[in-house]
C-alpha positions, 0 to 999 in steps of 0.5 A, spaced: 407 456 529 411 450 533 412 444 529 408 438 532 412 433 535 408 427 537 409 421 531 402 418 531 402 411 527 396 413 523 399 419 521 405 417 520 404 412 516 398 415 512 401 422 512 409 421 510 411 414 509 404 410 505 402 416 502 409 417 498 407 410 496 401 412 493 403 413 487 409 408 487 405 403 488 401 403 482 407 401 478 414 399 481 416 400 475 415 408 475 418 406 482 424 404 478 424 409 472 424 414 477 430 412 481 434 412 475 436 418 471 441 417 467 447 412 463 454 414 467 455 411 473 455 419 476 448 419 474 445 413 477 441 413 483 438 406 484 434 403 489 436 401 496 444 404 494 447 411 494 447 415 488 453 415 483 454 407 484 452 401 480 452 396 485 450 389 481 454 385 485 450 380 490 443 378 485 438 383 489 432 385 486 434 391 483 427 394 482 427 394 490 422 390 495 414 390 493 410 395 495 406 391 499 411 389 503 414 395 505 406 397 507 406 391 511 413 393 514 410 400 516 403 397 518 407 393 523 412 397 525 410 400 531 409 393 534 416 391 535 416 390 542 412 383 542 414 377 539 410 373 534 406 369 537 403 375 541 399 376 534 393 373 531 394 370 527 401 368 528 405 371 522 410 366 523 404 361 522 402 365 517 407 365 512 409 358 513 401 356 511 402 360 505 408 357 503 406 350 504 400 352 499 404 354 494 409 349 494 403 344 495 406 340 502 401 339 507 398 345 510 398 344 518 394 350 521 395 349 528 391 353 534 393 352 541 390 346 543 393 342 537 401 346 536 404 341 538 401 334 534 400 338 527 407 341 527 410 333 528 408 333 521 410 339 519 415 338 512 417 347 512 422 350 516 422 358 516 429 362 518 432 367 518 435 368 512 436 361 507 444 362 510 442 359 516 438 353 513 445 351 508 449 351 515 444 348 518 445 343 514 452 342 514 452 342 522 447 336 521 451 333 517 458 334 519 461 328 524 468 324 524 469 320 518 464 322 514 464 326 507 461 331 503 460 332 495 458 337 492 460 341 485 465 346 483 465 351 483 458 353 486 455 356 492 460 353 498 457 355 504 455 347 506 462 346 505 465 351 508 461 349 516 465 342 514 471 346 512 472 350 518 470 344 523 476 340 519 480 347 521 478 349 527 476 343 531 480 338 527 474 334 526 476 328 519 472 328 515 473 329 507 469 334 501 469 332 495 469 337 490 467 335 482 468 339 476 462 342 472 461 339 465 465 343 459 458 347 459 458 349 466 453 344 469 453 339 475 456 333 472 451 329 476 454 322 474 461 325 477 458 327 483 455 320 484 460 316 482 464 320 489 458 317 494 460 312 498 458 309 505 461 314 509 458 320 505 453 324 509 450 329 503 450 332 497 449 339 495 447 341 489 445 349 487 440 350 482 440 354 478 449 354 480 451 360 483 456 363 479 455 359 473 447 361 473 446 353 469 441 350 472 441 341 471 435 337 467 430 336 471 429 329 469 437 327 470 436 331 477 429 327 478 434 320 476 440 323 480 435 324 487 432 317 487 438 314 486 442 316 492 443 311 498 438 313 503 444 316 508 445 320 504 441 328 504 441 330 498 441 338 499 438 342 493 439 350 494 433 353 489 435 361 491 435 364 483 430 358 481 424 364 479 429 367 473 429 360 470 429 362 462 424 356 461 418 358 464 415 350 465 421 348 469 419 345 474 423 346 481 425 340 486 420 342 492 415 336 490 421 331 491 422 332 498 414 329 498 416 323 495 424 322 499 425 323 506 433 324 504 432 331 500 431 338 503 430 344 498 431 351 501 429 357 498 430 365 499 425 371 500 432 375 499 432 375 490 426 376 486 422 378 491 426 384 494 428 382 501 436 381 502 436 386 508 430 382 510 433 376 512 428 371 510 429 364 507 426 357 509 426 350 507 421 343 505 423 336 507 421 331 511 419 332 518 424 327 520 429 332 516 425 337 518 426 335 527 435 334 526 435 342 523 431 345 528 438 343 532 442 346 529 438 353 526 439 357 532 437 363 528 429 362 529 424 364 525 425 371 521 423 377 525 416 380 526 417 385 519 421 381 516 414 376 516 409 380 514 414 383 508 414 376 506 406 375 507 405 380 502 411 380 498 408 373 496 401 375 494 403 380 490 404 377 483 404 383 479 411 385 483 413 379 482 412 378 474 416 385 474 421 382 477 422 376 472 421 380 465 426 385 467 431 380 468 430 377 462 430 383 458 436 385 462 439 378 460 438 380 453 441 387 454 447 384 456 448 378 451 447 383 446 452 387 449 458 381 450 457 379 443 458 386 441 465 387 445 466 379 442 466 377 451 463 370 451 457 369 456 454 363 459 447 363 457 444 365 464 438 361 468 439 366 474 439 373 475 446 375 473 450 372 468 458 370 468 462 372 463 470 371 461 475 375 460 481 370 461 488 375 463 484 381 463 479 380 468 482 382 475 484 389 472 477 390 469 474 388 476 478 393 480 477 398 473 470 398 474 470 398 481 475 405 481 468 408 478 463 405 484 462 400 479 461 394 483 460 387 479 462 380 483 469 377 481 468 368 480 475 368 483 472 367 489 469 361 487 475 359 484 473 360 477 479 364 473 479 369 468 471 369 470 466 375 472 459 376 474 455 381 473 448 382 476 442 383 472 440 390 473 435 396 471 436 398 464 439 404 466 444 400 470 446 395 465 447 400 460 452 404 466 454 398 466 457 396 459 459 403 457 464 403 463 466 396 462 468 398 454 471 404 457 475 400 461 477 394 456 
């Protein structure tokens, strides 16, 4: 018999992709268990990756995207050829509805005849991956004379917009790095002492990347309202879902309360979507206005936005993802202090620990057998790695290839 060769959508996703899913779906975790089988490197299979690597370098979910998401992606595939507002509803108000309620902004739930008055208060923008939103900020504040304070080190994507004008353009502006704290923490009355009448942001990361601390929130609270209103106060949330203290309250309200702060999150950690693209970030409309200048990314793409649509209403995918991590975190500490490695107690998904002369070859070690982990080198911390947090499988690949090669 000839095989058939016409793919219909219903059969497609129905026949082949949802109904693999099936089964899955009922409990990532099964998803999980099943990708890996074993605790050497060889014998690894995790999600999204070739078999025979342990990638915990780049903080991505390791339990891979939510099944929803990838039945919304499937369910949408074949309409690619049309943009998002030929959908009813549009995905991309869609996904800013839900945001906005989650988050407790204003909903503005426009229609054709209101788009253009609703939107004038809209306090959410939507990109295509929260990168676009920290070089967004930087182009918007970057000008001649003006300086930029931020802590290190720490993510630097903000800075680095304004580095490569003064490189590149010969613009002259100036940025002032702060050190951490002994315990590796913004030092948030350093940071002040910096502003002055020519400074136009302030970025602080929270939790710090790669130091996985996060500030008290009392002092990040004080430290906001203290700030001279020309100054924009940047706080970049990307891990603040793997907080160890599950009452820590982010920042998002504060951009209610201050025309001066943005705070950007990512759809690309806990919930799976690094190959996605999607970030988005609250602020005032003003603030809101001046990006849309410089975000020339657009919103994220049509599957791209009902992945994250449905990633966000799956909160048992999500509850997966952080108690995961948090029992990896244990795993991990109880590991480094077998090994006497001192660790920084993490509140991300990764965790950073020292190995002092010995952590270039370690690194390079480790990488030799497709184990690959990040090096804080790159953010200017010496004798420093980081370690994503993974599969219990994976993490144990990990340790065992790190005490053979120490």
């Amino acid at each position: 018999m000839k095989p058939e060769s016409n793919l219909s959508r219903r059969g497609f996703i129905g026949g082949t992709l949802l109904g693999g899913l099936g089964a899955l779906a009922v409990d990532p975790m099964v998803m999980a268990q099943a990708l890996v089988s074993g605790k050497k490197p060889e014998d690894i299979q995790g999600h999204g990756i070739a078999p025979g690597y342990v990638n915990l370098s780049s903080n991505e979910n390791p339990l891979g995207p939510s099944p929803r998401a990838v039945e919304a992606v499937a369910a949408h595939m074949f309409d690619v050829n049309r943009y998002h507002w030929s959908f009813m509803p549009d995905p991309v108000e869609g996904l800013i509805n839900a945001l906005e309620r989650k988050h407790g902004l204003p909903v503005t739930e426009t229609t054709w005849d209101n788009w253009e008055e609703v939107t004038k208060n809209r306090r959410l923008a939507l990109s295509a991956g929260s990168s676009l939103i920290l070089h967004a900020v930087g182009l918007a504040t970057v000008r001649d004379k003006a300086e930029l304070v931020q802590a290190q080190p720490a993510y630097f994507d903000t800075a680095d917009v304004w580095r490569r004008f003064k490189e590149e353009e010969g613009l002259d502006v100036k940025i002032n790095y702060v050190r951490l704290t002994r315990d590796l923490r913004h030092n948030l009355n350093a940071m002040y002492d910096r502003i002055n009448d020519n400074t136009t942001v302030v970025v602080v990361t929270n939790p710090n990347n790669p130091t996985s601390t996060v500030v008290d929130h009392d002092a990040l609270v004080d430290f906001v309202r203290s700030v001279p209103s020309h100054v924009t106060v940047f706080i970049d949330e990307a891990y603040i879902d793997y907080t160890t203290d599950p009452n820590y309250r982010d920042a998002m309200y504060l951009t209610l309360e201050n025309d001066n702060v943005i705070v950007s999150r990512t759809f690309s950690k806990i919930y799976g979507l690094a190959g996605m693209r999607v970030g988005y970030a609250a602020l005032s409309p003003r603030l809101r206005r001046k990006l849309s200048l410089y975000n020339l990314g657009g919103p994220p793409g049509n599957l791209a936005l009902y992945a994250a649509i449905a990633a966000l209403d799956d909160d048992a995918h999500y509850e997966r993802s952080r108690r995961s991590v948090a029992e990896g975190k244990v795993y991990l500490g109880e590991a480094f202090e077998r090994l006497d490695i001192p660790y920084t107690p993490s509140d991300s998904c990764f965790v950073l620990f020292r190995l002092g002369d010995k952590a270039e070859s370690v690194f390079s070690a480790l990488q030799e057998r497709n184990v690959w982990i990040g090096d804080a080198m790159w953010w200017g911390l010496k004798g420093h790695l980081r370690v994503t947090v993974g599969t219990p499988d994976e993490n144990e690949a990990f340790i065992n290839t790190l005490e053979a090669v120490l």
